[in-house]
N, C-alpha and C positions, 0 to 999 in steps of 0.2 A: 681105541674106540670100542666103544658094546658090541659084541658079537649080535647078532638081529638074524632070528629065523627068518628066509623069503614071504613069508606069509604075513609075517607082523608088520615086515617093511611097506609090503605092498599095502596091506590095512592103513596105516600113517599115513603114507604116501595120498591114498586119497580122501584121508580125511582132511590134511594140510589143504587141498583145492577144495574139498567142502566149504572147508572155513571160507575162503578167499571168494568163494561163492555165496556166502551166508554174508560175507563184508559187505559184497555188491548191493546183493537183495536189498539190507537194512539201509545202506546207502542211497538205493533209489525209490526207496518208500516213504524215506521221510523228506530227499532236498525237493522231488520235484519239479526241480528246474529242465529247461529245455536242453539244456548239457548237458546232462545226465539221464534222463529219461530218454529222450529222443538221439540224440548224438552218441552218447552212453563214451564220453567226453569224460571220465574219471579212471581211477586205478585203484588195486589194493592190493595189498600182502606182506608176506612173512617175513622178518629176516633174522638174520644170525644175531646174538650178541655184539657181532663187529659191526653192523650194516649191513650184510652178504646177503644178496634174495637168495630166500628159502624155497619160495613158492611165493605167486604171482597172479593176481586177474587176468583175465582174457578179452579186456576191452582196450584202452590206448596203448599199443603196445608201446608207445617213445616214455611214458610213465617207468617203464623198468627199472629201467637206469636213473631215471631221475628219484626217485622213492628211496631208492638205494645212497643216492649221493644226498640228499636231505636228511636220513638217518644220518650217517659219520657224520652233517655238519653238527647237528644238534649233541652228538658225541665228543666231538672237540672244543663247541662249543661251551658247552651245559655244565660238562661231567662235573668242573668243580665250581661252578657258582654260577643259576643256581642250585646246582644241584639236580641230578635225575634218582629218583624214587617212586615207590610205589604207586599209583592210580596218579600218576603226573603224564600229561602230555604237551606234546612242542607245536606249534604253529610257524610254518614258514613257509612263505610266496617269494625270495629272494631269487633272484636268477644266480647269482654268481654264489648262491649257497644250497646248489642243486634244482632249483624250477627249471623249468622248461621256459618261462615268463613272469610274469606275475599274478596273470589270470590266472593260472594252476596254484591253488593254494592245496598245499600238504598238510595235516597234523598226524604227529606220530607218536606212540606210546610205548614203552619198556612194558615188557610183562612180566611180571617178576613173579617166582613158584621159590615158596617156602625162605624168601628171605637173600635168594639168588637169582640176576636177571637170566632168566630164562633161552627170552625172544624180543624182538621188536615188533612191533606192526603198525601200517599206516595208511591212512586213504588220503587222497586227491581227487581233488575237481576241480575242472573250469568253472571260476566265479562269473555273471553274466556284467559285475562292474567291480572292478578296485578304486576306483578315481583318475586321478589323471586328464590330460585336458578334454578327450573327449566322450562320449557316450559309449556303453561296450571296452573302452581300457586300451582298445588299439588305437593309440596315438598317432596317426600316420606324421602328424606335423612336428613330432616332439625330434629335438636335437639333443636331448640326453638322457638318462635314467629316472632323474627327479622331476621329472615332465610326464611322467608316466605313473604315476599313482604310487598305492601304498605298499612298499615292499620290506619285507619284516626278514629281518634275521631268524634265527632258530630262537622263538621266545615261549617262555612256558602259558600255556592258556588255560590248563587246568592241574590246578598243585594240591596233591594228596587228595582227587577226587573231587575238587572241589572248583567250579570256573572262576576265572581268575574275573570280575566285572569290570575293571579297568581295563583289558588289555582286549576282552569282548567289545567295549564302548569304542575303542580304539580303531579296530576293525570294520566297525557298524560305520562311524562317523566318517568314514572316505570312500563310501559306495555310495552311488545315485539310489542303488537297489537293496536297502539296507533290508525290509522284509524278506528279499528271495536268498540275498545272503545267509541273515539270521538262520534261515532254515538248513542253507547247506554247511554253516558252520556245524548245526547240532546233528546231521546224517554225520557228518566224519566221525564226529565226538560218539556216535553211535557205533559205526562203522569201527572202532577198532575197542569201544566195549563190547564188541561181538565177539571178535578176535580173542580178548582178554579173557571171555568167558570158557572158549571153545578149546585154546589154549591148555586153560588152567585144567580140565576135563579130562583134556588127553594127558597129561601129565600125571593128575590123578589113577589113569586107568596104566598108563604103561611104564610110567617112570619118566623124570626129569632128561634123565642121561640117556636114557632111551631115543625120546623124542627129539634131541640134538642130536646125536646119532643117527637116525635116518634123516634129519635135514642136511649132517653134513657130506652123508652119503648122497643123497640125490645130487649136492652140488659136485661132487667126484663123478658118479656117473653122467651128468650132462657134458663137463670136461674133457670125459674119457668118448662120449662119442662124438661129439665133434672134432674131437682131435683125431681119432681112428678117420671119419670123413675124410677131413680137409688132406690124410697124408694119401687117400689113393688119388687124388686128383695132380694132375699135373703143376709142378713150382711154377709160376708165371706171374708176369706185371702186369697188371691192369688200368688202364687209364681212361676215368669219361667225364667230363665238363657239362656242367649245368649254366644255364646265363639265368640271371636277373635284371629285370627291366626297372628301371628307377629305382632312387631309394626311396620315399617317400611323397607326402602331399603338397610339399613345397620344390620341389624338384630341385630338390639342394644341392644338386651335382652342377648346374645350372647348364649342362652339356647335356639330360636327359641321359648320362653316363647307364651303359652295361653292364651288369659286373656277374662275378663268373665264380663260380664254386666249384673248386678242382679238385679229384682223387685221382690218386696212384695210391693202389693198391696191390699189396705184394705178399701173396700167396707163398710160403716155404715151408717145406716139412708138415709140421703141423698148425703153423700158426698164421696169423691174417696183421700185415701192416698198415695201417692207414692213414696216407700222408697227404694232408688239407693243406700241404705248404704252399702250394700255389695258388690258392685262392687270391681273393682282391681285399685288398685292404678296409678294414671295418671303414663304414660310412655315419654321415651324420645322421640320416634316417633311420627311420623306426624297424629296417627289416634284416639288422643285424643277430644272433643270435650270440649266449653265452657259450661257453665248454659245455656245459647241460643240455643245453639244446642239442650239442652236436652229438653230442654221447646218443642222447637221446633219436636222433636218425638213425644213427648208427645201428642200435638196436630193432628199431622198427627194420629195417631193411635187413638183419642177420638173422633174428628169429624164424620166421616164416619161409625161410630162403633156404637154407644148411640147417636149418636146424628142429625141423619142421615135426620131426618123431621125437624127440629128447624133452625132457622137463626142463620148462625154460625157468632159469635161476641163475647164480654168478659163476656157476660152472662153466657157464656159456660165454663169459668175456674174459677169461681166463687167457685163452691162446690171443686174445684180441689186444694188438698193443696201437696208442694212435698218436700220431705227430704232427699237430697246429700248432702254430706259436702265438702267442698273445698278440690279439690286435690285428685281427684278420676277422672277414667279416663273418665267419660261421666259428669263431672264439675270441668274441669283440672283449676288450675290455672296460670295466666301469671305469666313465659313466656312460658307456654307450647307450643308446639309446636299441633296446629289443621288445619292446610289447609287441612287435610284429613277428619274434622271429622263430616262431612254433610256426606260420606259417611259411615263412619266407626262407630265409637263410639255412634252417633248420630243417626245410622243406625238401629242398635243394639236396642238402648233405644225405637223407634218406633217398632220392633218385637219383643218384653217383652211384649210391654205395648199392642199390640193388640192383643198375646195371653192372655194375662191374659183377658182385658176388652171383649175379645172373650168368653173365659172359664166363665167369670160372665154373658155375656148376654144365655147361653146355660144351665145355670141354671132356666130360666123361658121358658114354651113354647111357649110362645106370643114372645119370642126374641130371637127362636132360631135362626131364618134362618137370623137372622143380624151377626151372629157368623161365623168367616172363621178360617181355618188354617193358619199359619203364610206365609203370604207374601213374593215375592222375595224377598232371604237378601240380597242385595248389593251388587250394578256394578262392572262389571273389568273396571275400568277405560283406555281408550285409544287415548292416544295424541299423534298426529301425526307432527313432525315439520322436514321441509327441502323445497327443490325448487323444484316449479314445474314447468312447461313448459313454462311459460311467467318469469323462471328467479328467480322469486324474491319468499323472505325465508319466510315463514309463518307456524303459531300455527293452528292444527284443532284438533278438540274434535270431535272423531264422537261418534255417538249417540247410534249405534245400541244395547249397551249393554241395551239397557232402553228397549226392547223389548221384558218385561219376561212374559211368560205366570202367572198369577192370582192363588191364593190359593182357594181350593174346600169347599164347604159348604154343609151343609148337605142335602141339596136338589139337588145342582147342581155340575158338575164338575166348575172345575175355567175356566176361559173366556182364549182363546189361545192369545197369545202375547197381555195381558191385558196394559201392561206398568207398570210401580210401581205406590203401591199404595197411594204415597202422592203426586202424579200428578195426578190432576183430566183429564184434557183436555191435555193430551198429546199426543205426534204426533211423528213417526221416519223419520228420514234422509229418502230424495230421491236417490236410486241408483246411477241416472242419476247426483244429482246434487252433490254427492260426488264425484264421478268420474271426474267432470269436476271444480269443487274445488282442489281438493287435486292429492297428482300422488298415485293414487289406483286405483285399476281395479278389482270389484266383480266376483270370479269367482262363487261363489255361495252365496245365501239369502234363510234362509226361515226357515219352522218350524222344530225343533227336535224332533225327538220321543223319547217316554221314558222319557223326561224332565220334565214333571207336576209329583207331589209326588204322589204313588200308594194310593188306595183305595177305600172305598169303592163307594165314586164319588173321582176322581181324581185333582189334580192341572191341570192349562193348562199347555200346551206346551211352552217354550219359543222361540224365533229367534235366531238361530245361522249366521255367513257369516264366509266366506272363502276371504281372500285378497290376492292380488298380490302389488308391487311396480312396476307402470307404467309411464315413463314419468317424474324421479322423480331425482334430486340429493342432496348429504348428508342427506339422511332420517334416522332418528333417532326414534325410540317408544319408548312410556312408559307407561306399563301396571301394573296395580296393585290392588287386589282386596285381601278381607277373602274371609270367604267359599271357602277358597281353598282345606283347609283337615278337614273343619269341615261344618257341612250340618246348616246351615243358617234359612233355610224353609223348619222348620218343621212340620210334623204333628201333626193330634188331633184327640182324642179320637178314636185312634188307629191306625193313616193314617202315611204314612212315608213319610219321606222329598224328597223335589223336590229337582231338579238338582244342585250341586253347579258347581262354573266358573271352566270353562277347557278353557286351550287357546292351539296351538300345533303352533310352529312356523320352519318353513323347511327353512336353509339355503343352496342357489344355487339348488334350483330344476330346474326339468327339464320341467317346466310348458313353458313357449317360445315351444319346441319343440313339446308338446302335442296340445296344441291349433294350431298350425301351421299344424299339423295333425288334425285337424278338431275334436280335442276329448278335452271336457272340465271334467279334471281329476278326479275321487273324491283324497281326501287328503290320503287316505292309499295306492294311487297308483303312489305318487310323490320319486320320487328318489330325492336325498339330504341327507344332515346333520341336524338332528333334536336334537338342544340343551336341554337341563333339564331346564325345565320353573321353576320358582318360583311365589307364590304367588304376593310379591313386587316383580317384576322383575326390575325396576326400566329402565333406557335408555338404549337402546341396538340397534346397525345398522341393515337396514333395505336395503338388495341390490336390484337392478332392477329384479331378477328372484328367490326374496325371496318372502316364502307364511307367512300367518298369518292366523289361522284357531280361531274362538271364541264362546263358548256357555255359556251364563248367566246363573244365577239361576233359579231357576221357583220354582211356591206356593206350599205348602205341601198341604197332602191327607186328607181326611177325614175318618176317618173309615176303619175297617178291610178291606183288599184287599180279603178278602176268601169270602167277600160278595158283591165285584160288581157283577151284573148280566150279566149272559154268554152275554146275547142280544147287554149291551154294551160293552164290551169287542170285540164281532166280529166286531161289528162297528168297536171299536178302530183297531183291524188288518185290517179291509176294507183299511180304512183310510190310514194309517200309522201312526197314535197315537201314536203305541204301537207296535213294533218288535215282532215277535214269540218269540224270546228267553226271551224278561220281561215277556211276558205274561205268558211263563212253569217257568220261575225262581221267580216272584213275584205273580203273579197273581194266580200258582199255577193251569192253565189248564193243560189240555191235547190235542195235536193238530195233526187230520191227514196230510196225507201225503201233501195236500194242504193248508195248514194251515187253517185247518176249524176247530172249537172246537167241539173234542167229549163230549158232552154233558152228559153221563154216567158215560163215564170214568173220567172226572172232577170233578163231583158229589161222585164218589169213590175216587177219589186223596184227594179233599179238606176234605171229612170225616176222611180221615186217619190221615191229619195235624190238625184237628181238636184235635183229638187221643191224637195225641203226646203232643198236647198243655195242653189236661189237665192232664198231666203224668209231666209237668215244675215243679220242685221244686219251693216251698215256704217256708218264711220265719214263716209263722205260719199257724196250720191246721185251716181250715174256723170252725167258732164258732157254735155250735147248732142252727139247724135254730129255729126260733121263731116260736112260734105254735099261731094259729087265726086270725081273718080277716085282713087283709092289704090293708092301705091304704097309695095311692100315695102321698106324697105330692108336689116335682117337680123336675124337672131333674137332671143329671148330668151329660151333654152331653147327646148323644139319645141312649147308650147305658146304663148309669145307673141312678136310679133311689134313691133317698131318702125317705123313706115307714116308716109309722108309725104301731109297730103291740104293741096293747096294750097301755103302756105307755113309749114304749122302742122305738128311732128310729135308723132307719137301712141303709145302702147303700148296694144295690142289684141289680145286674143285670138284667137284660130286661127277661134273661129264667125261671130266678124264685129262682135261687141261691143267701140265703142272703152272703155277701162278710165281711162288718166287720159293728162297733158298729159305728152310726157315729162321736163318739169323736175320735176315730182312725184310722191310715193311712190305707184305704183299699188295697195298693199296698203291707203292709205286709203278709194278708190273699189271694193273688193271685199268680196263678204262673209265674215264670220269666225264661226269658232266656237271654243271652247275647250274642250280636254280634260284633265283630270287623269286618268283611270284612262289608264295608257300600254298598259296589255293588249286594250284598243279596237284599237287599231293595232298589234296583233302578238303577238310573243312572251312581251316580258317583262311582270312583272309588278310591279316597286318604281319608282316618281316622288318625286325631290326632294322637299317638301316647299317648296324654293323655285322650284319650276319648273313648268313650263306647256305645252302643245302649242297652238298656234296653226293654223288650218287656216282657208286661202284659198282662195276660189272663186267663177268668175266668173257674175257674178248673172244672165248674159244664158244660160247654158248650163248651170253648174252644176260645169263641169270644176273640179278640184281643182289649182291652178297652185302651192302651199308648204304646207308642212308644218315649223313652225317650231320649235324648241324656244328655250323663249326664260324669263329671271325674271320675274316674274309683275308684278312692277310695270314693266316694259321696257317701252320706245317699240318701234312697228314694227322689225323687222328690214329696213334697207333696202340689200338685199344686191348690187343694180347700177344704178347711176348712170353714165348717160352724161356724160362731163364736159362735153362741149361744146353739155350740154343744161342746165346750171346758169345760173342765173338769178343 
């Protein structure tokens, strides 16, 4: 490889994210769509000759992976017929040939310098319609892949420079929304003539061999530090389960069946295993995800996590090796049906994978505070189609569901209406300018309290809005999300789950006559007919003095809620954070008649729960503590502690009470309690029917060290295992 002064590399270095920045730009000045403008729901970047990211946009971080696997397809596909050449580029939305679904559609172009392919470069966006049965492209009813719209292999769309008009016709003729299309076809087409130009430039100015040369050094050095990372943290197995609630709008399970997205993850030397094998079996419904998808969590959840200083490129999935087998629902195979499963299945796989690589970086104290509680889990999806005032029939996807308040970390609570976390740079809907898009008329926006997961720092808060139909004919929704009756965003190391979606929908209120009265309502003072929502609700009419009320998920807590401090908590009631009623039912104050926190008396309340906690039945009594000097040797989580006494090591709580040996499950030697009402702990208020809350605490103190969700006939969840404490 070229020798490279540090000066030159670093120069390349950020002119390569210039570029990837200059992609964006041109990308969201020409499509203008609500994805990409507002969501900022696309991707862009560099890669190797082979497919390898080079360098990478800063906006859907699950696009990574996926950008990268749509280059090779078009490489194996293309290379001998028809052929890849100069000012040629490939169009492909296929899932099982690198999408994420089929709403992501890719095109990708070879750069070629002086007659040698150089580079690749490629953008992606969410299309606002492919086709498919229904409006927006998320099929909730579809039982296979070709119920789902138009999904293109790696086909050439522009050859020698020149668009291809049939294969453009092509594209056009299977979207409801062929103008908004049209236009985000020709941002890509832009979007990587940017590339093409910036490229050839720098090639010009430092040399061909140059310019591969620091890309393929930057993918060496991101290898090289995450690999340095991952080796001072302790070898350990990781294990955390996600549930999903139905598969679909026709509840094709016809048992309203659970199903469950499972990692173990296994942490050694320097590399990361991750084994989806015990997932649930792919389903007939739409919320199945491909290999791409899953890749694709994967990456959202390892970037930001472990990898958070390094230049993110294929450096970074180097030590990453993963193990699903075909036909499992987060690596379904065609013709499964996934237009769902960037949301869904997909969803899932990225909140496994950042608790566990959470739970592993909280094992060192140099990496705790890169560690969060899991994440919003996953949008109520809502697409809005009918006529609005100028007539004509039109698809909107509004946004506002992306508006979840941030999972909490042990130093901080989470950030209020953070957005999800595999959107870097994202942005919500303008009031104004949905109202004058679509026929909806906000009668309320803004934050919920009680929405971020209790603890001992909190989740943020998420966005809720309140709709009306204004101005509108044949309006139709379709709403569909999990975490309907199962909590999504969970907590850690003892913090409980943030909000799952609630939607409340009022048919013929009497909102007209209240606004008219000068009084803008809240929703429990609307007279109407208020139907039984479902999770899939699937399409359902929407009349001129119907409301539509919506609240997202939000992050789970961190840590025992018996130990946030009074100071913040009054904030939190100042505020409105936090209701007096979470604060006496979770929080576990005491509030005078003003709601000011007696301070005494909460101090006496929380000792008494203390009490009871160490009085929880266990499945085994705590072992003889070990007699002589103890020493730390690194966390587990900031409540416990892995201690060497002698030649014995231990897992022990922070008060001093040893817990168990560390070849065995400390959660057997703790006490437990079980809940079913989930509105105990927060927000929501609907529980699986197969599931369960599990609450651990240590019998010598009472602290609250897991908060589990877990099926109710399940063994312990035993979520960290030191391997070289395996017996």
């Amino acid at each position: 490889m070229t020798a490279i002064d540090p000066v030159t590399f670093e120069v390349i270095r950020h002119r390569l994210l210039a570029i990837t920045d200059e992609q964006g730009a041109t990308l969201a000045a020409i499509s203008g769509s609500t994805h990409v403008v507002e969501a900022s729901d696309y991707n862009v970047g560099l890669y190797l000759p082979d497919g390898s990211v080079a360098a990478m946009g800063r906006t859907i971080l699950s696009h990574s992976s996926s950008m990268a696997a749509i280059t090779r397809s078009v490489i194996d596909d293309c290379a001998d017929d028809p052929g890849i050449n100069p000012g040629d580029m490939f169009i492909v939305n296929d899932p099982w040939k690198g999408t994420v679904h089929a709403q992501d559609v890719g095109v990708v172009a070879p750069i070629f310098y002086r007659g040698e392919l150089l580079a690749w470069t490629g953008a992606m966006c969410h299309m606002v319609d492919v086709g498919g049965m229904t409006p927006g492209s998320f099929c909730i009813d579809a039982t296979d892949s070709y119920q789902e719209g138009l999904q293109m292999p790696p086909t050439k769309l522009v050859d020698g420079g020149k668009v291809r008009s049939d294969v453009w016709n092509l594209v056009l003729a299977h979207t409801r929304m062929a103008a908004t299309v049209n236009l985000d076809l020709r941002a890509l087409i832009a979007a990587n003539n940017t590339a093409v130009r910036a490229m050839t430039a720098l090639a010009d100015k430092y040399g061909a061999e140059t310019v591969r040369a620091v890309m393929g050094s930057l993918i060496e050095l991101s290898e090289k530090r995450l690999r340095n990372r991952l080796a001072k943290l302790p070898d350990a197995r990781l294990h955390s389960r996600a549930f999903l609630d139905n598969d679909g709008g026709l509840a094709l399970s016809r048992e309203n069946a659970t199903y469950e997205v499972n990692l173990v993850l296994t942490k050694r030397g320097d590399s990361l295993h991750f084994d989806y094998s015990g997932s649930s079996p792919q389903v007939k419904g739409y919320v199945n995800c491909a290999f791409s998808g899953m890749m694709a969590g994967i990456a959202a959840a390892l970037l930001p996590t472990l990898a958070y200083d390094a230049p993110w490129n294929e450096g970074l999935f180097k030590p990453v090796h993963v193990h699903c087998p075909d036909g499992l629902i987060c690596n379904a195979a065609r013709p499964a049906a996934v237009s769902g499963g960037a949301l869904e299945a997909g969803w899932l796989v990225e909140m496994t994978a950042v608790e566990c690589l959470s739970k592993l970086a909280a094992c060192s104290d140099e990496l705790m505070a890169e560690a969060q509680a899991v994440p919003a889990g996953g949008p109520d999806k809502f697409v809005l189609t009918g006529a609005g005032e100028n007539g004509s029939r039109q698809t909107y996807v509004i946004m506002d569901c992306l508006a979840t308040g941030g999972a909490a970390y042990a130093h901080r609570d989470g950030v209020w209406t953070q957005g999800q976390h595999n959107i870097e740079r994202q942005k919500i809907s303008n009031v104004e300018a949905v109202e004058m898009d679509s026929p909806l008329l906000y009668l309320w926006r803004g934050l919920v309290a009680d929405s971020g997961g209790a603890g001992r720092t909190r989740g943020g808060m998420s966005m809720g809005a309140v709709y009306t139909v204004h101005g509108g004919r044949d309006v139709t929704a379709l709403n569909s999300a999990h975490g309907w009756e199962v909590p999504n965003s969970t907590g850690i190391f003892g913090g409980y789950p943030g909000a799952q979606n609630t939607r409340t929908v009022i048919h013929g209120s009497d909102v007209r006559e209240q606004l008219a009265a000068g009084r803008i309502p809240a929703v429990d003072e609307l007279s109407g007919t208020r139907p039984i929502m479902h999770g899939r609700q699937g399409l359902y009419h929407l009349g001129e003095d119907d409301l539509l009320a919506t609240v997202p998920q939000a992050g789970g807590g961190w840590g025992d809620p018996l130990e946030r401090s009074l100071e913040a908590l009054q904030a939190d009631l100042d505020f409105g954070a936090v209701t007096p009623d979470a604060a006496v039912r979770v929080y576990s104050v005491v509030l005078d008649a003003e709601d000011r926190i007696d301070e005494a008396a909460t101090q006496i309340r929380r000792a008494k729960i203390r009490g009871e906690r160490r009085a929880w039945p266990a499945e085994r009594p705590l072992p003889a503590q070990p007699q002589g000097p103890r020493t730390r040797l690194h966390p587990l989580g900031d409540g416990l502690d892995v201690i060497a006494v002698n030649d014995a090591r231990w897992v022990a709580c922070q008060c001093g009470v040893v817990l168990a040996p560390i070849a065995e499950e400390w959660r057997r030697y703790a006490g437990m309690s079980v809940v079913w009402d989930v509105h105990a702990l927060g927000h929501a208020t609907r529980l699986d029917q197969e599931l369960e809350l599990r609450l651990y605490a240590c019998p010598g103190c009472g602290r609250l060290h897991a908060t589990d969700v877990v099926r109710r006939d399940a063994a312990h969840l035993d979520d960290i295992r030191l391997l070289d404490a395996e017996v």
